[in-house]
Structure formats: structure tokens, C-alpha cells
C-alpha positions as CSV (number, residue, x, y, z in Angstrom):
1,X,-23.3,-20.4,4.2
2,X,-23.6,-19.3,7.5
3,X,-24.7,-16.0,8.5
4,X,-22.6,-13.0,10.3
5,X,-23.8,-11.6,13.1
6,X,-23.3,-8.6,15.5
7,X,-21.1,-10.1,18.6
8,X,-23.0,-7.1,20.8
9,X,-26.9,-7.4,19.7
10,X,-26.6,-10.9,18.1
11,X,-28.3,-9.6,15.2
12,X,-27.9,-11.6,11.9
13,X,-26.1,-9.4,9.3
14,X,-26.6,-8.5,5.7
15,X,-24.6,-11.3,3.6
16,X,-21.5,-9.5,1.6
17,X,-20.7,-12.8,-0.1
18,X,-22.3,-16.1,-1.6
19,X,-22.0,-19.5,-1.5
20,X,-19.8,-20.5,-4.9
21,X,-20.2,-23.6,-7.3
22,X,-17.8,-26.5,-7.6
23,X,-17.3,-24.5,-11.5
24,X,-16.5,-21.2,-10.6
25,X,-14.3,-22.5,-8.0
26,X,-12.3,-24.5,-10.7
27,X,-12.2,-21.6,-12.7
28,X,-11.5,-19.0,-9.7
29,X,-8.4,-21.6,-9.2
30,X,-7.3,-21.8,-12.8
31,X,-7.2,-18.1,-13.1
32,X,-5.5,-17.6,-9.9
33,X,-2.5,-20.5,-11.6
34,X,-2.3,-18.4,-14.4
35,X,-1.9,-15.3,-12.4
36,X,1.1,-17.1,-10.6
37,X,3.0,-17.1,-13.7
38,X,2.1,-13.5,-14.6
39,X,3.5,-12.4,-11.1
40,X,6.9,-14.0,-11.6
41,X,6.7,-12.0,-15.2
42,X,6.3,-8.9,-13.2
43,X,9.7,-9.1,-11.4
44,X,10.4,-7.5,-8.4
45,X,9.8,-3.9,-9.4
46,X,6.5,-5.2,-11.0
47,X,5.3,-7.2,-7.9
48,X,6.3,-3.9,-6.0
49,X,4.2,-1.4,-7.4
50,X,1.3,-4.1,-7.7
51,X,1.3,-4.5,-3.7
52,X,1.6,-0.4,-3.1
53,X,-1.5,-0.3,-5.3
54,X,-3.0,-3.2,-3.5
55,X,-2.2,-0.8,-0.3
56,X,-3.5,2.2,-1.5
57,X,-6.8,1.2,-2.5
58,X,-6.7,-0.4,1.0
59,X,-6.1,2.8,2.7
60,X,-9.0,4.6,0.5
61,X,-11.6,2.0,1.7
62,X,-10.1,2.4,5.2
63,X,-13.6,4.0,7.0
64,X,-15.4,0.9,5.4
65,X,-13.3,-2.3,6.2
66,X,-12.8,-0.9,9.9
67,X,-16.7,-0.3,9.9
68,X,-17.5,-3.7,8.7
69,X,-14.6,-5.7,10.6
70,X,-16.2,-3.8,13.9
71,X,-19.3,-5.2,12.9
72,X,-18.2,-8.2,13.0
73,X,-15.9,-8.2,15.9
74,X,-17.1,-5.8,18.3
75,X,-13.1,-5.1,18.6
76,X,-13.7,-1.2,18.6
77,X,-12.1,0.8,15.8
78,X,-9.0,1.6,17.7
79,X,-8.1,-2.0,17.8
80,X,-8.6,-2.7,14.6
């Protein structure tokens, strides 16, 4: 895998993810099928509340994805 690193001090940054096996990939992909089908279960309501969940947990890790993704970018929080 290759590394991240700072756009303004080229610096290599810590890895945040690893390199996966051919296995775990099948079984990431067979879980993710199955999760198809459980979506459609949910209906629209369902899916609804599932993606404002998805949102807010987003907006509580807010500080830490823009820190990272300006890390990686050098795009400036306001940008991002």
C-alpha cells in the first residue's frame, strides 16, 4: 500500500488503513450482498433514518475528518 503524505512538508503519514487479503475481501463483498437485501427490507422510511444516522455521526467526527482530509490535501479547512 502506498503511504500518505503531507502535500506541504512531504512528510510520510501514519497509515489509518491496511492492505486486505483476497479472503476478507470475499467476505467484506459477501456481507455487503447480504446487506443489499436488508436495505430493500428497510423501505424507504428505514433507508431514511439509516442515512440521517449515517449523517449524524458524520457531523460528530466533523473536527477529525476535516483535520485528516487537510492532512492530506492541504485544501485548508474552509475548503473542505
Amino acid at each position: 500500500m502506498s503511504p500518505s503524505v503531507d502535500p506541504r512538508t512531504g512528510a510520510e503519514l501514519p497509515a489509518i488503513a491496511s492492505d486486505t487479503t483476497e479472503e476478507a475481501l470475499d467476505a467484506l463483498c459477501d456481507s455487503a450482498t447480504r446487506s443489499g437485501v436488508e436495505l430493500a427490507r428497510l423501505g424507504r422510511h428505514g433507508r431514511a433514518r439509516m442515512l440521517e444516522a449515517m449523517a449524524d455521526a458524520l457531523e460528530q467526527r466533523r473536527e477529525r475528518i476535516v483535520e485528516t482530509a487537510n492532512r492530506e490535501t492541504a485544501l485548508g479547512a474552509g475548503r473542505l
